[in-house]
Structure formats: C-alpha cells, structure tokens
N, C-alpha and C positions, 0 to 999 in steps of 0.2 A: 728135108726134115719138116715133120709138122708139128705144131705146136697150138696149145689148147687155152684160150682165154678163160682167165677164170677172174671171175668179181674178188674187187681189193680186198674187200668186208671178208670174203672168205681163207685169205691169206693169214700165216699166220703173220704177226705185226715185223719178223725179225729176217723173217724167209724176203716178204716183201720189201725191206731195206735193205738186202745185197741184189736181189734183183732191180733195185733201181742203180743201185752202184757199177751193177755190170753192165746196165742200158747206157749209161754214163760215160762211161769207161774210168771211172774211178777205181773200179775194180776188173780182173782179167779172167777170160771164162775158157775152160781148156777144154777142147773138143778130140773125142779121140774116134779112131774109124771106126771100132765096131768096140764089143763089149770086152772080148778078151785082150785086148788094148788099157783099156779100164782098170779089169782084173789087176794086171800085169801091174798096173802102178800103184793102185788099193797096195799090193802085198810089197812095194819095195819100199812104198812109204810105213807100213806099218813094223816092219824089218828095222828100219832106222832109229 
C-alpha cells in the first residue's frame, strides 16, 4: 500500500490529531482487503 506525505500545515488540525493517535497506537486503525469489505461494514454500522 502506498501512501502520500502531505505537509502538517496542510492538514486539517483534527484529521492530524487522530493520525498521530493511530501512529501512537493510542488509537486502532482497521484495514479491510478491498473496498467492498468497507462497504459491507459502512452499512452494518449504519443499520445499528
């Protein structure tokens, strides 16, 4: 997987405080295989 550095200044201030939480592990980041894996949890969590 690739992933794209982008300058702090351009983040927005709230986006860049869970992504240090997830670098951290203060917070937990769920990876799914592909997109309809995604989907699949989008609509069970919005179901709930």
């Amino acid at each position: 997987m690739s992933t794209t550095k982008v300058k702090k200044s351009e983040l927005n201030p709230d986006l860049e405080k869970v992504l240090e939480n997830v670098e951290s592990g203060k917070e937990s980041l769920t990876k799914y295989k592909n997109f309809d894996e995604y989907i699949k949890h989008a609509k069970k969590v919005l179901e709930d």
